[in-house]
C-alpha positions in Angstrom: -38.0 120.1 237.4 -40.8 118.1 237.1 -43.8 118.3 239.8 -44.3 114.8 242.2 -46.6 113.7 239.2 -44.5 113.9 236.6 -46.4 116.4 235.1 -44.7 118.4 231.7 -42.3 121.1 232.6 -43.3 123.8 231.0 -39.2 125.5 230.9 -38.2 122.7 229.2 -39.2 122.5 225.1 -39.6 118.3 223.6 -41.1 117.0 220.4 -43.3 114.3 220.3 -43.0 113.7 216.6 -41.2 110.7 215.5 -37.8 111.6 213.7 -38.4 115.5 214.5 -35.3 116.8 215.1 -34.9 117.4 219.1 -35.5 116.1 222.5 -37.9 113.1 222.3 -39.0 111.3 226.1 -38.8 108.1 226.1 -38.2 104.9 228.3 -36.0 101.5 228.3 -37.0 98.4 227.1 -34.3 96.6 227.7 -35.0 95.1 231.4 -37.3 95.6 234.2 -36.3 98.9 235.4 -38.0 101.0 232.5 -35.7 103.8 233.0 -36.5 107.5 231.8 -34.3 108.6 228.7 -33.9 111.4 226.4 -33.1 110.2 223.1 -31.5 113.5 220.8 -32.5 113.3 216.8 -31.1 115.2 214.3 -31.1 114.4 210.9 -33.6 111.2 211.3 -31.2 109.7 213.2 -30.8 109.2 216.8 -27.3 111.1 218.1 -27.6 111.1 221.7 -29.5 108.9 224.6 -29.4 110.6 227.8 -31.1 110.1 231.2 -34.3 111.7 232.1 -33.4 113.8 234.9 -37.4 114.5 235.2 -38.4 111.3 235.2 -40.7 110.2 238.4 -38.5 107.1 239.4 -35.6 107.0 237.6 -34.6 110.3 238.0 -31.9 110.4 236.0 -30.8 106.7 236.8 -29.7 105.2 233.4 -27.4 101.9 232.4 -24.8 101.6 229.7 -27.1 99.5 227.9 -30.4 101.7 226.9 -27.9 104.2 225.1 -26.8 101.5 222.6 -30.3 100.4 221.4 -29.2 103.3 219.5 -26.7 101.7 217.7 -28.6 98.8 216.9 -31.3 100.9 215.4 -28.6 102.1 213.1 -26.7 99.4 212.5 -25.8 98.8 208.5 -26.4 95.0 209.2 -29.7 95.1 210.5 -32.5 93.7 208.4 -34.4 96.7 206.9 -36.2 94.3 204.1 -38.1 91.2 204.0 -35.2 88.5 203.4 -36.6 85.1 201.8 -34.1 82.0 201.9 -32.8 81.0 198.5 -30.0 78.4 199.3 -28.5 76.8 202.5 -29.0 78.7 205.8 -27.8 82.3 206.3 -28.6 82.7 202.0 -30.7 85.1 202.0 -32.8 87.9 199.2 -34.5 90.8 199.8 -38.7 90.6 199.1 -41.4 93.0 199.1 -43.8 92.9 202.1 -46.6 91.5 200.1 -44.5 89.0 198.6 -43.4 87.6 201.8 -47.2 88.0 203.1 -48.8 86.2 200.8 -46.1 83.3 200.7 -46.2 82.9 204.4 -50.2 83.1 204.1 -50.0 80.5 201.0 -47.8 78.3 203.0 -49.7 78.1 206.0 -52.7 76.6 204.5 -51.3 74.1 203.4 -49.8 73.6 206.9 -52.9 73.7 208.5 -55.0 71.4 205.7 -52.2 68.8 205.7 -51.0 69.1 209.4 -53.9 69.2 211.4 -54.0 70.4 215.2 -50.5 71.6 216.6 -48.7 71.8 213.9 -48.3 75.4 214.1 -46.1 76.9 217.2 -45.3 80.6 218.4 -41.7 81.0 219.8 -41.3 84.6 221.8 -38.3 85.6 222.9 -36.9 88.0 226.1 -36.9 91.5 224.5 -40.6 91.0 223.3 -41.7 90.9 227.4 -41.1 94.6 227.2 -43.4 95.4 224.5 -46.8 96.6 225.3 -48.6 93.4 224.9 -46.2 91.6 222.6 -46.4 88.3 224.3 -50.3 88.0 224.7 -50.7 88.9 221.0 -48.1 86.6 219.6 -49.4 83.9 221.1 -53.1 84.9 220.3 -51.8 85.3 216.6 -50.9 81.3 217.1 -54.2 80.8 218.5 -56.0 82.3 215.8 -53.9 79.7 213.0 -54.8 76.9 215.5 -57.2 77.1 218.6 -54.0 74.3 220.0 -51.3 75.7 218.6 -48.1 75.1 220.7 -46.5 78.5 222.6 -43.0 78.0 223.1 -40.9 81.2 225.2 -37.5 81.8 227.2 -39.9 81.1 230.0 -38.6 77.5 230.8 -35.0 79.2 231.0 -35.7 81.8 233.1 -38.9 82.4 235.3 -41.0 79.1 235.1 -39.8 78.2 238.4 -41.1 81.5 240.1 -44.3 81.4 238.3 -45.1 77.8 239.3 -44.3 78.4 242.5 -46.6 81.3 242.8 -49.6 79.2 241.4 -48.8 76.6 244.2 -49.0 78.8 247.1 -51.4 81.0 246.2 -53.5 80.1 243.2 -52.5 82.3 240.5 -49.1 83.0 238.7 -49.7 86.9 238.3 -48.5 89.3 239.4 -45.4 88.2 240.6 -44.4 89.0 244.2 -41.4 91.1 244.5 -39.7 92.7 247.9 -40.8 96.3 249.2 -37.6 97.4 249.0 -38.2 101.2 250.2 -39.2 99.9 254.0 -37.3 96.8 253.9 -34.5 96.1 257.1 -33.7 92.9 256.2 -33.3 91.8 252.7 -31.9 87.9 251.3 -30.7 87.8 247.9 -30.1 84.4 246.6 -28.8 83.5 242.6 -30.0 87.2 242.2 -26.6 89.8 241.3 -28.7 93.1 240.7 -25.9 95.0 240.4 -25.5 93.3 236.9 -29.3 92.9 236.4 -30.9 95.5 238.2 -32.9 93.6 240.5 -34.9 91.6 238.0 -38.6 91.0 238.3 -38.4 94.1 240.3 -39.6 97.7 238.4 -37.1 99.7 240.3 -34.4 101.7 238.3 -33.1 102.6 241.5 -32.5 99.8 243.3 -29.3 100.0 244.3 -29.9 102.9 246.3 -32.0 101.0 248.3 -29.9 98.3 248.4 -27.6 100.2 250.5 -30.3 101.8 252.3 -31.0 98.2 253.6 -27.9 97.0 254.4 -27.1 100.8 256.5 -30.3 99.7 258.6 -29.9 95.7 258.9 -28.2 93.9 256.0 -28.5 92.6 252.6 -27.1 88.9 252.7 -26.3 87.5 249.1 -26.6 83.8 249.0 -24.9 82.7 245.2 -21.8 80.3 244.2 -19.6 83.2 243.2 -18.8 86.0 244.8 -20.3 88.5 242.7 -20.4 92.7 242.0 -23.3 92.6 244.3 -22.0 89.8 247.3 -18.7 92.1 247.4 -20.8 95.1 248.5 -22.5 93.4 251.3 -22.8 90.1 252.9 -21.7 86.9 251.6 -23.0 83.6 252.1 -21.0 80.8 249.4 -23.2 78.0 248.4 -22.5 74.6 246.3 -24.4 75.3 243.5 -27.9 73.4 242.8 -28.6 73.2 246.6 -30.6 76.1 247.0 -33.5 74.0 248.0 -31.6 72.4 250.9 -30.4 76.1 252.6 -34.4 77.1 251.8 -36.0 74.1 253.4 -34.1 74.1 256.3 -34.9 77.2 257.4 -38.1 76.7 257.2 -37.6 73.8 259.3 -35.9 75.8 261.9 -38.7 78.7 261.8 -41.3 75.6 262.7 -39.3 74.0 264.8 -38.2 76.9 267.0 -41.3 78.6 267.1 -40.4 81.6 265.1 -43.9 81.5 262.4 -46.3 84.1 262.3 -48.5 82.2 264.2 -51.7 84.2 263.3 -50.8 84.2 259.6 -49.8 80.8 259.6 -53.4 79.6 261.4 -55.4 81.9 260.2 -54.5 83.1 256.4 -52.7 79.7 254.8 -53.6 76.2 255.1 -51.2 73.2 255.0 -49.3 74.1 257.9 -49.0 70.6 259.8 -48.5 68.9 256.8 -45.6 70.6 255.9 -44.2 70.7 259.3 -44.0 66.6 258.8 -42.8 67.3 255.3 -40.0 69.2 256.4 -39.2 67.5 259.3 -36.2 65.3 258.1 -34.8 68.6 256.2 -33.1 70.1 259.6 -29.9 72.5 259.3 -27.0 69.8 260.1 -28.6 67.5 256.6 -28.8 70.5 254.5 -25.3 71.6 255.5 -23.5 68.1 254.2 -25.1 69.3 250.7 -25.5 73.3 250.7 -21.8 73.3 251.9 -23.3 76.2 254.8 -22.6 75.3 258.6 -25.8 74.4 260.3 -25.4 77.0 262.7 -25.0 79.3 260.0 -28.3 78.2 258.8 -30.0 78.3 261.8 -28.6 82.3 262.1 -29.6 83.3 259.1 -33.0 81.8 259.3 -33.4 83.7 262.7 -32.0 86.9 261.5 -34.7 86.5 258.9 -37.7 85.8 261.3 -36.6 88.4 263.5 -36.0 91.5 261.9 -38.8 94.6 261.8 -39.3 93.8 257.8 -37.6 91.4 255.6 -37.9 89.6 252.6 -36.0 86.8 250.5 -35.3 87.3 246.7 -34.6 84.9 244.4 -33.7 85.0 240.4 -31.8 83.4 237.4 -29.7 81.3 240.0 -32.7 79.8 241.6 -34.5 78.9 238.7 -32.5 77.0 236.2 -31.7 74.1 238.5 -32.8 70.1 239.4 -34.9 71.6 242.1 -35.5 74.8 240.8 -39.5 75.1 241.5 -39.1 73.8 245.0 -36.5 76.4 245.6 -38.7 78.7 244.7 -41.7 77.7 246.5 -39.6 77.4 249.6 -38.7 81.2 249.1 -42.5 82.2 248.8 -43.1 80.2 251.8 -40.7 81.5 253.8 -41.7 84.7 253.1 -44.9 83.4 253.7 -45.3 81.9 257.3 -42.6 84.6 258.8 -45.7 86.9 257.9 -43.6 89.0 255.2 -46.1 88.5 252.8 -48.6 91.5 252.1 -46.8 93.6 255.2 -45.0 96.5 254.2 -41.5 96.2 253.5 -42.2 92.7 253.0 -43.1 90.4 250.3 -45.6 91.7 248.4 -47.7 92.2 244.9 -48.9 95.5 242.7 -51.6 96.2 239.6 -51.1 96.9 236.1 -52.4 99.5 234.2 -54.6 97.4 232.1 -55.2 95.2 235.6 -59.4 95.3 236.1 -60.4 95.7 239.9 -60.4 92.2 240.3 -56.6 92.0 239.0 -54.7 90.4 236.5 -55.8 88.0 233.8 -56.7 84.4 234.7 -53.8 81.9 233.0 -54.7 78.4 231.9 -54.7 76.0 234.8 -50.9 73.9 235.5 -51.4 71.4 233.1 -54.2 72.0 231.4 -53.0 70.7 228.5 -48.9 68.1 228.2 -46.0 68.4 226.1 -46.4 66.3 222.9 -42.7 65.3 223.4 -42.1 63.8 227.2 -45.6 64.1 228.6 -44.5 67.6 230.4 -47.3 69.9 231.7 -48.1 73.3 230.4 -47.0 76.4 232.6 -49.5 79.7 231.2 -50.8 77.9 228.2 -47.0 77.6 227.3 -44.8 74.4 226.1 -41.6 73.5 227.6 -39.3 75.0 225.0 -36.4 72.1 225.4 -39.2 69.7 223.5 -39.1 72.1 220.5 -36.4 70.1 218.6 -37.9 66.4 218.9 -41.9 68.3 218.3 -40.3 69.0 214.5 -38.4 65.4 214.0 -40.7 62.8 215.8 -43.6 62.2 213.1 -47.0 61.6 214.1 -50.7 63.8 215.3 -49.5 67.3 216.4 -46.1 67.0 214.9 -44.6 70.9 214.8 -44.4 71.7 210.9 -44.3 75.8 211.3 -43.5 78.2 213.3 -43.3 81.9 213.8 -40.2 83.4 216.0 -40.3 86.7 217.5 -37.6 88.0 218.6 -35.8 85.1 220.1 -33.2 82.9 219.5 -33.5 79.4 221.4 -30.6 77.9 219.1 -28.5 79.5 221.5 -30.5 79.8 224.6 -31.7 76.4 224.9 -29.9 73.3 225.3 -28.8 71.2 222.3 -28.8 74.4 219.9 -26.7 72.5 217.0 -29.4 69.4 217.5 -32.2 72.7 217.2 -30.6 74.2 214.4 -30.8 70.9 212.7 -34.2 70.5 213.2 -35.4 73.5 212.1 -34.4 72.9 209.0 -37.0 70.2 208.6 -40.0 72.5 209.5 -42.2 73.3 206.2 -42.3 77.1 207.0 -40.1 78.9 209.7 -40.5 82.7 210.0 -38.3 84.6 212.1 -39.1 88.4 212.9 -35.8 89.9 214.2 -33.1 92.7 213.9 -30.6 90.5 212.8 -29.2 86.9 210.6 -28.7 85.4 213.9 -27.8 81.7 215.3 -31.3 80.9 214.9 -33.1 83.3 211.6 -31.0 81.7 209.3 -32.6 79.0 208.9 -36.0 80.9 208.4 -37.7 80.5 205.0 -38.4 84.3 205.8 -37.1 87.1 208.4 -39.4 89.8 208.6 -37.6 93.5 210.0 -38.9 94.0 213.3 -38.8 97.2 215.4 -36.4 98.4 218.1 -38.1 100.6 220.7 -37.4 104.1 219.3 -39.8 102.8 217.1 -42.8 101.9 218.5 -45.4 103.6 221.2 -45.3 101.8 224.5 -46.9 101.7 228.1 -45.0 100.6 231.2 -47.8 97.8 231.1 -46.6 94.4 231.6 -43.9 95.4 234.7 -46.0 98.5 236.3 -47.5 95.9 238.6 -43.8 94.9 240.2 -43.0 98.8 240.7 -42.4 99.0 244.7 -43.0 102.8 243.6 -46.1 102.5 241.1 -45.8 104.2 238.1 -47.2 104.6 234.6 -45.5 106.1 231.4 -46.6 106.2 227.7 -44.6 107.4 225.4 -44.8 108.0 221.4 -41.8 106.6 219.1 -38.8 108.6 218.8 -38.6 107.5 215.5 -40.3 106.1 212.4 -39.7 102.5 211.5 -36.7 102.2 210.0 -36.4 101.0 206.3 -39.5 98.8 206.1 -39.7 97.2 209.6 -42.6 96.8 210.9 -45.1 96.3 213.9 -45.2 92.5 214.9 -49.1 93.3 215.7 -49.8 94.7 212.3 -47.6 91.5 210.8 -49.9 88.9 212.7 -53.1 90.7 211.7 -51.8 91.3 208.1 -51.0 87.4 207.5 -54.4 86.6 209.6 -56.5 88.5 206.6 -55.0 86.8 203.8 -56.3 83.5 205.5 -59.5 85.2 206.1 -58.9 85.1 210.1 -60.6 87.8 212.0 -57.8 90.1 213.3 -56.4 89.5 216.7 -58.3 92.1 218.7 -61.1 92.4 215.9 -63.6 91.8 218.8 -62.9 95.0 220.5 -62.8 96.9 217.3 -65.5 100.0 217.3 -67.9 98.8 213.6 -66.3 100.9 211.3 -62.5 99.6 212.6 -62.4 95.6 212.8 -58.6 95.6 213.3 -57.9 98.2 215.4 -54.7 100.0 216.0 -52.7 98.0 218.8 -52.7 101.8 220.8 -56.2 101.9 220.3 -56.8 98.3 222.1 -54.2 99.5 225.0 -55.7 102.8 225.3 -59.1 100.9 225.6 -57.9 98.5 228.4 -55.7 101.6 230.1 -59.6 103.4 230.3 -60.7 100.4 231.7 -58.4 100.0 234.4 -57.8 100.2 237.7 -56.4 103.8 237.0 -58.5 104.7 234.3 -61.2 107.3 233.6 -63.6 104.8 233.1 -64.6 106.1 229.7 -65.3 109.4 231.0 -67.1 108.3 234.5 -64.1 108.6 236.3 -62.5 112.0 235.0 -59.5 112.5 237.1 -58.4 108.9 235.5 -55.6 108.2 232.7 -56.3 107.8 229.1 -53.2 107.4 226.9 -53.7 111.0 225.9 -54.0 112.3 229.1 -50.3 110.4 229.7 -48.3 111.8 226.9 -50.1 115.4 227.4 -49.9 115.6 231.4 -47.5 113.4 232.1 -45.0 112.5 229.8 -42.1 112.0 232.1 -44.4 109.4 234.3 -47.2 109.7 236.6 -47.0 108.1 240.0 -50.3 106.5 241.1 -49.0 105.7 244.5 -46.3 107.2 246.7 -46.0 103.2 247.5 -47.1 100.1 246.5 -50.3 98.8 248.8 -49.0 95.7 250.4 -51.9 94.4 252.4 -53.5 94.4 248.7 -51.6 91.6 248.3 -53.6 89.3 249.9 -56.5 90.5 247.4 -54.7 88.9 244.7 -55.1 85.0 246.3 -57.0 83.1 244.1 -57.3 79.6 245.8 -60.6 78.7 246.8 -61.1 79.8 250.0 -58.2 82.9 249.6 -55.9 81.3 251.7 -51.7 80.9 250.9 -51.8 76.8 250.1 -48.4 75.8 252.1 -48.3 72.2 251.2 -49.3 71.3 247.4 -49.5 67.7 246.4 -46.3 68.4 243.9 -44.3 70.3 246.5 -44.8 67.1 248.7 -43.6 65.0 246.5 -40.7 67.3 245.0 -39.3 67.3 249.3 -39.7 63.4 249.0 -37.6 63.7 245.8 -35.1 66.1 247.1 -34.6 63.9 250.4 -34.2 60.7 248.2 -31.2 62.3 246.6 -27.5 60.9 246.9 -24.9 62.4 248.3 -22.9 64.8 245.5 -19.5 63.5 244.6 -16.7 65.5 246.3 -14.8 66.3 243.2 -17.0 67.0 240.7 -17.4 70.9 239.3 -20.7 72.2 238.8 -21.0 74.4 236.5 -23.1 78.0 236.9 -23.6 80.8 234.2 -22.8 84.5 234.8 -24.5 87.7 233.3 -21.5 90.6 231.9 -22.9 93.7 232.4 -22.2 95.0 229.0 -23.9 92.1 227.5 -27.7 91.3 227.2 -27.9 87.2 226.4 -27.2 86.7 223.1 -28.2 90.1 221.2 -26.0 93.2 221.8 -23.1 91.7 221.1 -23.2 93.6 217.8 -22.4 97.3 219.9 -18.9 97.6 220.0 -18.4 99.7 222.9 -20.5 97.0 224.7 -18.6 94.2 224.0 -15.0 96.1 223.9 -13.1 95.1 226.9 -15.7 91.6 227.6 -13.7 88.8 227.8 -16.0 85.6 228.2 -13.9 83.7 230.5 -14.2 80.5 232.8 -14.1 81.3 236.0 -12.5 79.0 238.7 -10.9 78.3 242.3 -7.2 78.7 242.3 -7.2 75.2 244.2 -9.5 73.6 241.7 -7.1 75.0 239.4 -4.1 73.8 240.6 -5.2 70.1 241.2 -5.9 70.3 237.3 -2.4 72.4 236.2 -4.3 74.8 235.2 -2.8 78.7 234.4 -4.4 81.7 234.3 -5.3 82.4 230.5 -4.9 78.5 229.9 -7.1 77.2 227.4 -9.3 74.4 228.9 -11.6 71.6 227.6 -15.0 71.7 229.6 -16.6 68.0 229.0 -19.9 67.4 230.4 -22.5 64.1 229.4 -24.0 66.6 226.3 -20.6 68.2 224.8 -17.4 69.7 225.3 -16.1 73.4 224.2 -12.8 74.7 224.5 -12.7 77.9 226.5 -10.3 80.6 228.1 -9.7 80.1 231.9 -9.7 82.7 234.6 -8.1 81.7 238.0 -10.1 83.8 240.5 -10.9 83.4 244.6 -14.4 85.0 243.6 -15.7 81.8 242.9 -16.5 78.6 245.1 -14.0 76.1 244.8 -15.8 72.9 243.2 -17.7 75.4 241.0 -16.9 77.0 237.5 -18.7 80.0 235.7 -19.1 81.4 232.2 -21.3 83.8 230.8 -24.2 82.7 228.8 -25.2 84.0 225.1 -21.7 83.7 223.4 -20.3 82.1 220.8 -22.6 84.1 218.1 -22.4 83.5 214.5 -24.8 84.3 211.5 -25.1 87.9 209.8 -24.0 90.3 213.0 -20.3 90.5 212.2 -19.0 92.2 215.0 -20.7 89.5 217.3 -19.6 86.6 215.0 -16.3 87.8 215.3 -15.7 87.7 219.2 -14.2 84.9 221.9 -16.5 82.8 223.6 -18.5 79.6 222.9 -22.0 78.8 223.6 -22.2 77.0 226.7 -25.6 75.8 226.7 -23.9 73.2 224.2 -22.7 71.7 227.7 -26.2 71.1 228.8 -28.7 68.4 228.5 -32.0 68.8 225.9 -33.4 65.0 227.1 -36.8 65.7 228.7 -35.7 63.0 230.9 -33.5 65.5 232.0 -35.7 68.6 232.3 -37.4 69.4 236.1 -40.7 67.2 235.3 -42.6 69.0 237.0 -42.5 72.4 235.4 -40.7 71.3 231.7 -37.6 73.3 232.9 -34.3 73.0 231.1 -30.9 72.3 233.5 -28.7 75.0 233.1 -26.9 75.8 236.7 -25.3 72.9 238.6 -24.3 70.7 235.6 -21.7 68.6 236.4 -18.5 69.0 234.2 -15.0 67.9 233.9 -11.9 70.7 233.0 -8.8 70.1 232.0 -6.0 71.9 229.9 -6.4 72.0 225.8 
């Protein structure tokens, strides 16, 4: 076995030579857990992912899902080739690299000469948050084109809420705060169902373990709509969907009002305090209960339970930030975890460092709107744009109007709302290039998909999620395998098309003389040396160098038996390093919330639902993922039967945006007055396998009106929207 480091065992034989035949080490990149994996080659190909028993956290923990990225990688209709379009969307030709290059290049300036500022935009999608760097270069590359180029992601359908909510309390969105899960007694999970998603935002491959470890010493409460793989282990509080922010409020109410604050945290580490008392004042547990659908004493319970216990912390996720209220929920969550002095305590609520991290911490992002939306007037989040503006940027004419842009490896025809008003629009854009595995919903209307890279196939450090790692850890590990057919590095793309504009490279400025577009290894080894682990260039010799990691280490080296919570509070970056309780918006968001009506008694809100086979909209192609998944609508047998609805029925779900025709499921696991269907169906394009399956794109049910977006983050409404069912 390996020793408490990590370090190589020396019974065991592995290659580190891409598309050797053998044992190669290797790591997930698939979700936040980053589990250890053995992938088996033989031939060039890939013929076996197994778990890495050795490996320092996961220790032989592994999902259903890492194993199939081999399939992908070998899939006969994955793009191998530059494909130019030739006819109507999905009509596509094979090119050579430098004839797509120089295209692209060619095309471009006439963009940028005829266009002016903005009219060139990044899109990057989910999987690229797992590659080492992917989203700061992508968006650099756009930079590069255009100093205000527009950078569009899945942030504003997925964590914009958290982030915000971060910069609001405590001055900074990074790193994210996450629960200590190994000391934690006490642990609230709300919209979170980490038995599906493996405790997202959280780098812990094994956190179900600890789940149960919490709930044997106090309890693990799951707050969510449904009730889900996780609520049916532990305990289950139903909620009306979209009220979050009235169950969250009122408990911090209650804490106030009864006394139960961390008094010396509270007066002596935050400021705000009085003024949010008065905020919150109206909010008590007997108003939130007419609209969270929980009994006020209920409420008050929970909130004491919460206070009270040794160490505790509240979790929120997907379900919390996709909502009208969605970044008030989530500041409510930080500041409860906040004033109940969970924050920066040990099995609390608390923060880590990345590899590439300084001493000081994490990279400074672009102030909350430091620059608006073109379309709808919406403020930046991260130097990024509100992605539901991305249709009307390409149609509505005038200065800064979107005429290219550059997709990596996302596909926001199906994960934003509107996707058939998207698709439309992207047809319009002078040059759309789309680097991807596959013809999907959105690629085919590229002008050009370039072959991009699954993760057998590049060199990657546990860089961007090391910081959220309750048990800190660091991994680099070398490509299992070459690229495949003539895929490529989305680094070396970006820095190709950058030279045949005469652009400097994207990391030219750290380049050594003789090297003005380094390697992207090279830049990550540089910035691992630097560090808050590193060796300092040599001044620190007991500290990591990528070398040193794949030699010494190459199942993981832990840099901390636990992550240092009272660090936490190193990482404030108001002003005066004290949590901000009360920010002007968050005022003015509990104004809002109080100011709004009563919901209607029979209308169904509709909530989306992760399969665990399924990862959005992009492994549909494995067939022994998608098998036995049936995308179904979930509902309450009495909702049901007010409606004459069977089991199996097919049902018309009608909100103000569209309808879709879908399969029913009658099932006391969900809320009655609330419905549920899985997100990132309904595929089409060049994937086959995935075109060919049940299931609809629901987002087609949700609004893309800014008007309708949260305002004050640019976030799309996608949980809570109100629909009508009936039978087909």
């Amino acid at each position: 076995m390996a020793d408490g480091d990590g370090a190589f065992p020396a019974a065991k034989t592995f290659t580190d030579v891409p598309g050797a035949d053998g044992a190669h080490i290797t790591f997930c990149r698939l979700c936040e857990s980053l589990c250890g994996m053995i992938a088996d080659v033989s031939g060039g190909r890939i013929v076996k992912v197994r778990p890495d028993r050795d490996h320092v956290t996961s220790e032989g923990h592994i999902c259903l899902k890492g194993p199939a990225m081999a399939s992908i990688t070998h899939d006969p209709e994955r793009i191998l080739t530059p494909l130019r379009r030739k006819g109507a969307a999905g009509d596509f030709e094979p090119v050579s690299w430098d004839e797509a290059l120089d295209d692209i290049a060619s095309r471009l300036k006439a963009v940028t000469a005829a266009g002016g500022p903005g009219a060139i935009g990044t899109y990057t999608g989910n999987p690229a948050a797992f590659g080492t760097l992917r989203y700061g270069y992508s968006s650099m590359f756009g930079r590069a084109l255009d100093p205000v180029s527009k950078a569009f992601s899945v942030t504003h359908t997925d964590g914009a809420a958290k982030v915000l909510a971060q910069e609001f309390l405590y001055g900074g969105v990074a790193p994210f705060t996450f629960p200590d899960l190994p000391g934690c007694d006490f642990l609230i999970l709300i919209g979170a169902n980490p038995v599906i998603s493996h405790m997202s935002l959280i780098t812990e491959p094994r956190a179900r373990k600890y789940l149960d470890e919490i709930h044997a010493r106090g309890a693990v409460v799951v707050v969510d709509p449904r009730k889900t793989e996780t609520a049916r282990l532990f305990e289950h509080v139903p909620i009306r969907p979209d009220s979050d922010a009235w169950l969250l409020a009122s408990m911090v109410q209650h804490i106030f009002a009864s006394g139960l604050e961390d008094r010396d945290v509270v007066e002596q580490r935050c400021t705000g305090a009085s003024e949010l008392r008065v905020a919150i004042a109206g909010i008590t547990p007997e108003l939130a209960s007419a609209r969270c659908g929980i009994p006020a004493e209920q409420i008050r319970t929970l909130a004491e339970r919460f206070a009270g216990a040794r160490t505790a912390a509240i979790y929120g996720r997907l379900g919390v930030c996709r909502g009208s209220f969605a970044t008030l929920t989530n500041v409510m969550i930080e500041t409860l975890n906040v004033i109940t002095g969970r924050f920066g305590a040990p099995g609390g609520w608390v923060s880590g460092v990345s590899p590439i991290d300084g001493e000081d911490g994490p990279p400074v992002y672009p102030a909350y709107g430091a620059t608006r939306t073109r379309i709808g007037d919406l403020p930046s989040l991260m130097g990024t744009t509100s992605g539901g503006t991305l249709a009307k940027d390409i149609t509505t004419p005038g200065p800064g109007q979107l005429r290219a842009l550059f997709i990596d490896s996302g596909n926001p025809v199906s994960s934003y709302p509107g996707g058939d008003r998207l698709a439309d629009a992207l047809e319009q854009l002078d040059l759309l290039v789309s680097l991807d595995l596959y013809v999907t919903e959105t690629s085919r209307h590229a002008h050009y998909i370039l072959p991009a890279m699954t993760f057998f196939e590049r060199d990657d450090l546990t860089q961007m999620w090391a910081s959220n790692a309750p048990r800190p850890w660091v991994q680099y590990v070398p490509a299992v395998l070459p690229p495949q057919g003539e895929a490529r590095l989305e680094y070396d793309v970006y820095d190709a098309i950058l030279e045949r504009m005469g652009h400097p490279g994207i990391f030219a400025a750290r380049g050594t003389p003789d090297q003005a577009r380094p390697a992207l290894m090279d830049v990550v080894d540089h910035a691992v040396r630097a560090g808050v682990y590193g060796d300092r260039f040599g001044e620190r010799p007991e500290g990591l160098t990528l070398e040193r990691l794949q030699r010494e280490f190459p199942h993981g080296k832990r840099v901390a038996e636990r992550v240092d919570a009272a660090a936490s509070w190193k990482r404030v970056r108001t002003p005066d390093g004290k949590v901000r309780l009360l920010h002007t918006v968050t005022e003015k968001e509990l104004a809002r919330l109080q100011a709004e009506p009563s919901p209607a008694s029979d209308v169904l809100l509709l909530i989306g639902r992760r399969k665990l086979g399924s990862m959005n909209s992009w492994m549909h192609n494995v067939e022994r993922l998608v098998r036995s998944d049936r995308p179904t609508l979930l509902i309450n047998p009495h909702d049901a039967r007010n409606r004459q609805i069977r089991d199996g029925d097919k049902v018309i779900v009608s909100s103000a945006s569209g309808s879709v025709e879908v399969e029913v499921e009658i099932s006391d696991e969900i809320s009655a007055g609330t419905v549920s269907y899985p997100h990132g169906w309904g595929n089409k394009g060049g994937w086959s396998r995935a075109a060919s399956l049940p299931g609809v794109n629901i987002n087609l049910l949700t609004s893309s009106r800014v008007e309708d977006f949260e305002q004050v983050s640019g976030i799309v409404h996608l949980d809570g929207v109100k629909v009508t069912v009936s039978a087909a």
